[in-house]
C-alpha positions in Angstrom: 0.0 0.0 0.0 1.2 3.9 -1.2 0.2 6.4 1.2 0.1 10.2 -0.5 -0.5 13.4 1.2 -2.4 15.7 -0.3 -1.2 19.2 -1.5 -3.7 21.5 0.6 -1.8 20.2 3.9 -2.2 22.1 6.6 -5.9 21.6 6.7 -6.3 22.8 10.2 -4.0 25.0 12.7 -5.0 27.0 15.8 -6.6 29.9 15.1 -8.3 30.6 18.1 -7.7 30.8 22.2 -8.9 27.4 23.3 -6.8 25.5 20.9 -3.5 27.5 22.3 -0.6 26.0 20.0 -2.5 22.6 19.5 -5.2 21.8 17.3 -5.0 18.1 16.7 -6.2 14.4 15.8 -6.6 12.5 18.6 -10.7 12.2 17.6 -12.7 11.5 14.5 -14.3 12.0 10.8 -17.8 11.4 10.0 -19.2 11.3 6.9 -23.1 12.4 7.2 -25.8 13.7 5.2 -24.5 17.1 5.2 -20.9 16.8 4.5 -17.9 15.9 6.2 -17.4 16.7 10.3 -14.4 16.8 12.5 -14.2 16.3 15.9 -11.3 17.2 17.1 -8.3 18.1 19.7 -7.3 21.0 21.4 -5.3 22.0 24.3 -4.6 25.0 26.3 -1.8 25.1 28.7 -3.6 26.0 32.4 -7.3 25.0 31.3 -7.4 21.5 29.7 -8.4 19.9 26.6 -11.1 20.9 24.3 -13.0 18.3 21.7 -13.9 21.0 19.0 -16.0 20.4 15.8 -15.1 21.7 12.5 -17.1 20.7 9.0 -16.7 20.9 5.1 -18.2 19.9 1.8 -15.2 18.8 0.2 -13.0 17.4 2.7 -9.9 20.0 2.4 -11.8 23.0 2.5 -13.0 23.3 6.9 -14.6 25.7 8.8 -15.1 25.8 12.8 -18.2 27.0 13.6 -18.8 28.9 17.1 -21.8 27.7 18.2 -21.7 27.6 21.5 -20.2 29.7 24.7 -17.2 29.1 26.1 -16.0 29.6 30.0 -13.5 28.2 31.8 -11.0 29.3 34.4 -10.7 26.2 36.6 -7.8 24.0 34.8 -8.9 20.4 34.6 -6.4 17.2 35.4 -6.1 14.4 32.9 -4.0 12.0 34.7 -1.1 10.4 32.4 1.6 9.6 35.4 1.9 10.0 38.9 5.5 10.3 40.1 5.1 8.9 44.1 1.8 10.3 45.6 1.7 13.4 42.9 0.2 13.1 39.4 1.4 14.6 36.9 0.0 18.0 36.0 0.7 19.4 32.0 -0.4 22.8 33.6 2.3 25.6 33.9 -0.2 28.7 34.8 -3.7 29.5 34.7 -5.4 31.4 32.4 -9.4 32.2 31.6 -11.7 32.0 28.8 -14.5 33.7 28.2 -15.8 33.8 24.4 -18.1 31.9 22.0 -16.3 28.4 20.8 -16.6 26.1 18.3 -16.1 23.3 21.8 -19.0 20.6 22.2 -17.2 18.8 25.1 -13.8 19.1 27.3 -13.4 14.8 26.9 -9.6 13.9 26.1 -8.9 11.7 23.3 -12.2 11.2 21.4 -13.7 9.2 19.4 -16.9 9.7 17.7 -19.2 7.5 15.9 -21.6 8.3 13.4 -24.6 6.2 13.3 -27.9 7.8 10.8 -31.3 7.0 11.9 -30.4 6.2 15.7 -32.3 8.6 17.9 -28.6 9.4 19.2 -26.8 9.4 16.0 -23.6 10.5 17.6 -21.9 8.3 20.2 -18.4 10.3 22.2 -15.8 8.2 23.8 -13.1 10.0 25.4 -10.9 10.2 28.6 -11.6 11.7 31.5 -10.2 12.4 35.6 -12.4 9.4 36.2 -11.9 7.1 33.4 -13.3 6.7 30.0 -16.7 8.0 30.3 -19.1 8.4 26.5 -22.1 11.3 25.7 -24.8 11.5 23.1 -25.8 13.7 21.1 -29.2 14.2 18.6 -27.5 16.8 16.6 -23.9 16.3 16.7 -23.4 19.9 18.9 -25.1 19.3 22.1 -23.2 16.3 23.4 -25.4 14.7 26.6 -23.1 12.7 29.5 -24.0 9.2 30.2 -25.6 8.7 33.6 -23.5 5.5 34.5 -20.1 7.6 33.4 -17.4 6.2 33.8 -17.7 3.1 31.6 -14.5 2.2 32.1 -13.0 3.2 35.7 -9.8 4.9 35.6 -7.3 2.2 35.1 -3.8 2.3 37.2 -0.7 0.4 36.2 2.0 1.1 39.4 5.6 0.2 38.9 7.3 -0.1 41.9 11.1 -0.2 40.7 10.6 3.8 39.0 8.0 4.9 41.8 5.4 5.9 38.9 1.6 5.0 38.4 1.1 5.4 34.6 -2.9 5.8 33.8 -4.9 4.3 30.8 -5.7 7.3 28.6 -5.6 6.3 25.1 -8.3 4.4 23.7 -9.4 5.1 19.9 -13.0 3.2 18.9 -14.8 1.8 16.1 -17.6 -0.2 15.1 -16.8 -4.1 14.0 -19.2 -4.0 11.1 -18.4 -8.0 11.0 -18.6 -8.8 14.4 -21.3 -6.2 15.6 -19.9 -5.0 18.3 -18.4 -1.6 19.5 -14.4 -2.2 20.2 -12.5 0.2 22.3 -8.3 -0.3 21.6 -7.3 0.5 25.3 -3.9 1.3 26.7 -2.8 -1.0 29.1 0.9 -1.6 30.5 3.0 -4.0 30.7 6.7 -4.0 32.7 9.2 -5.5 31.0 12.9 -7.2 32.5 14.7 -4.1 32.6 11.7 -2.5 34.4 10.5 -0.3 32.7 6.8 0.4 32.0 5.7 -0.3 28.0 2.8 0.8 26.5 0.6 -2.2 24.9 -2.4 -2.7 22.7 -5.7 -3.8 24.8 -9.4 -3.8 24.7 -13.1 -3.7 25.7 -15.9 -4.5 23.7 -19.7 -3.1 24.0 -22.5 -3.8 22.1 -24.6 -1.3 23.2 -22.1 1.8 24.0 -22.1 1.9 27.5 -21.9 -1.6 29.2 -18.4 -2.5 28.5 -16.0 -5.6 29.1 -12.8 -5.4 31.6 -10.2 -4.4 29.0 -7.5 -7.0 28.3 -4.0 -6.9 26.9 -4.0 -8.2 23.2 -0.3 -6.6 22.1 3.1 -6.3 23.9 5.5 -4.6 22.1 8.4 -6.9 21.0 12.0 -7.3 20.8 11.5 -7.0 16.9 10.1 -3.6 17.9 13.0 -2.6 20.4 15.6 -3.5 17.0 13.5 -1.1 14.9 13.7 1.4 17.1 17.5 1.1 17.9 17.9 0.9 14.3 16.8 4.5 14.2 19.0 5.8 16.8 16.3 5.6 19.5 16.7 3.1 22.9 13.2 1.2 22.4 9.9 1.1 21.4 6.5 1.1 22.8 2.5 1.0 21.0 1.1 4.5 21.5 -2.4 3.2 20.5 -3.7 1.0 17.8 -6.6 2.4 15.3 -8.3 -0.7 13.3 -10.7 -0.6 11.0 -12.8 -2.8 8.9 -11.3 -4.7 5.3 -12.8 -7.2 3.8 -12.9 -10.3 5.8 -10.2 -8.9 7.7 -8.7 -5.6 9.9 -6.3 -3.4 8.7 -5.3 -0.4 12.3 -3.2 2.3 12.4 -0.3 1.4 14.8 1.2 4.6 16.6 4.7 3.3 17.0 6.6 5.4 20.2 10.6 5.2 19.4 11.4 6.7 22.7 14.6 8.3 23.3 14.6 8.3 27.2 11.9 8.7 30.7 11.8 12.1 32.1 12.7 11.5 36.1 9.4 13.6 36.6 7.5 13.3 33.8 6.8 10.4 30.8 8.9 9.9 28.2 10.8 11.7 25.5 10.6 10.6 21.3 8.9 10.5 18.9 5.5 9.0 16.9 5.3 7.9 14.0 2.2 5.6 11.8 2.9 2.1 11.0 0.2 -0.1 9.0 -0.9 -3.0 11.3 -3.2 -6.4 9.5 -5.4 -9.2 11.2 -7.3 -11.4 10.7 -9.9 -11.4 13.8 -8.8 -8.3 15.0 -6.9 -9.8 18.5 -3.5 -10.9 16.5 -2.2 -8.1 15.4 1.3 -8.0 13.1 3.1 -4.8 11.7 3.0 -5.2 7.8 6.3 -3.5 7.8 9.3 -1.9 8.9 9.0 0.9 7.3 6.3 3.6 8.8 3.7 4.2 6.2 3.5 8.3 7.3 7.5 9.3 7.5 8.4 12.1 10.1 9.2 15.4 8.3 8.4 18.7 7.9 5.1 19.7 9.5 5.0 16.6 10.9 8.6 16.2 12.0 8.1 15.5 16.0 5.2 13.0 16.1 1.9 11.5 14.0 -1.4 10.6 15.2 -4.6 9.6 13.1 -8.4 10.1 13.6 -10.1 7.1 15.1 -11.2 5.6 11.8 -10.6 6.5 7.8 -13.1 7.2 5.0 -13.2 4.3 2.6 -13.7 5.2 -1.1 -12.0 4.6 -4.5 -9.3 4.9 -2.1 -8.7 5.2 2.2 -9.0 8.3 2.9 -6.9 9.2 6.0 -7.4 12.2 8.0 -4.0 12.7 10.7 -2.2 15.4 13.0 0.8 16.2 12.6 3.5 17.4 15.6 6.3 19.4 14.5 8.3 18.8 18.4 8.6 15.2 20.3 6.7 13.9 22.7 7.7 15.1 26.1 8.7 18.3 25.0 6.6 20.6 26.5 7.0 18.8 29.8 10.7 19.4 29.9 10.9 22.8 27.6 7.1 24.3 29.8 4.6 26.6 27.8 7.3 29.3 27.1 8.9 27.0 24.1 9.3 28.5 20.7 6.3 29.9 19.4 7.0 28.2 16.0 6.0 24.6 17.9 2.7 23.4 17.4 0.1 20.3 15.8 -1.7 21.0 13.1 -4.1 18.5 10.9 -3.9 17.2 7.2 -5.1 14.1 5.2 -3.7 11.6 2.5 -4.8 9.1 0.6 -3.9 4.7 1.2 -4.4 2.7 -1.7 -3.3 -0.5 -2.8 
């Protein structure tokens, strides 16, 4: 498979004060009856994370509407790592917004499902302080929290040898058109012989959205992994998060492949993402098709590469994906005073075969 970016790229970059320097893919495209719609990332250093919503005709051309009022002044805590008895806390300062917002919910990480003629239509998974909690929403704008939130506790993975609790926080969703069921790729941990904690590939499956099984590891990161990594010039390799989706008889996903550089003594850790094309067969063995990452690191997207949730299938696979142009870790070490030039914006490119 050939992956080509298209021209237009940037689609998407912060324009406004709730996306601060980050406007980004973590989230989703759906394709309804009245064009295309993004739900997407932002993030603003002392408040928290927005999921904003941004929509077009022809897919390249997007505009955010602000549809709804915006005010916040009480930063929020998304729990990634907790260094003895203290998480971990991206904020640097505080700062307030006041203003009208093209922001439908303040989940981290969503997904969202599109599904016509459902009295809900729109389905949200995302990460919260408490877990992974989901909303609904009629019309797409006015998201409504489920009652029974969270749907998956906030999961904990301590490791006693570095003193850290690392918490679950990435978990991109689809629907298994051939199994009929609602699959949620979860983060869990795993720590290795050297002791250190790795990021795996696990799930939870639903078939109603909200009643969800205990997620299990499907994935460890290998020592095939570690050599492609050291290959590079990096010290290992962990899975960021996995993003299948449906082909044929079969599952093609997204791999987000970490080649870490080093952990940050009070933080996570330090390297860089890039998208590698993943294949099974019943969508619990998963293999990397190859070495190679099918979106390279460079230029806009020279630090790190994340995709929406799921792709648009047509005459080709149409994939929408952010691009970081610093590594991971960087604002954590570098704090919200970092060059100006740093931030994540959002294009698209075309798989076919």
């Amino acid at each position: 498979m050939r992956f080509r970016e298209h021209e237009a790229n940037p689609l998407i970059v912060p324009e406004y004060p709730w996306e601060g320097r980050h406007t980004y893919l973590y989230g989703s495209v759906v394709e309804t009856e009245h064009g295309l719609r993004m739900y997407y990332q932002s993030c603003v250093d002392g408040i928290g994370f927005f999921v904003c919503l941004a929509e077009s005709e022809d897919g390249l051309r997007w505009s955010k509407p602000l549809l709804r009022p915006l005010k916040e002044s009480v930063p929020k805590l998304y729990p990634t790592v907790a260094v003895g008895d203290r998480v971990r806390d991206f904020h640097h300062r505080t700062e307030n917004l006041t203003c009208m917002s093209n922001v439908v919910l303040d989940y981290h990480i969503p997904s969202v499902l599109y599904s016509p003629g459902e009295d809900y239509p729109y389905k949200l998974f995302g990460y919260t302080r408490r877990g992974y909690c989901v909303a609904f929403s009629r019309d797409g704008v006015v998201f409504e929290e489920y009652r029974g939130n969270p749907v998956i506790p906030l999961l904990k993975f301590p490791n006693r040898k570095t003193g850290k609790t690392w918490f679950s926080d990435v978990a991109p969703v689809f629907y298994d058109r051939k199994q009929k069921l609602y699959r949620a790729m979860v983060k869990t941990y795993k720590i290795d012989r050297e002791g250190r904690t790795r990021r795996c590939v696990g799930m939870s499956t639903s078939r109603d959205f909200v009643s969800w099984t205990e997620p299990r590891t499907l994935w460890v990161p290998s020592e095939e992994e570690d050599r492609v990594a050291r290959e590079r010039g990096y010290r290992w390799a962990d899975f960021y998060g996995l993003c299948p989706f449906n082909y044929g008889n079969h599952y093609l996903g997204f791999l987000w492949l970490f080649l870490i550089e080093s952990e940050i003594p009070e933080g996570t850790h330090r390297g860089n993402v890039e998208v590698h094309l993943a294949f099974s067969k019943d969508c619990v063995r998963w293999e990397r098709i190859s070495h190679e990452p099918l979106i390279p690191l460079r230029d806009w997207h020279s630090g790190a590469v994340f995709t929406a949730n799921q792709p648009l299938m047509g005459s080709s696979i149409r994939v929408y994906f952010s691009g970081f142009n610093f590594p991971h870790g960087f604002f954590e070490e570098a704090g919200p005073d970092a060059d100006p030039g740093y931030r994540a914006v959002i294009g698209v490119g075309d798989l076919s075969v």
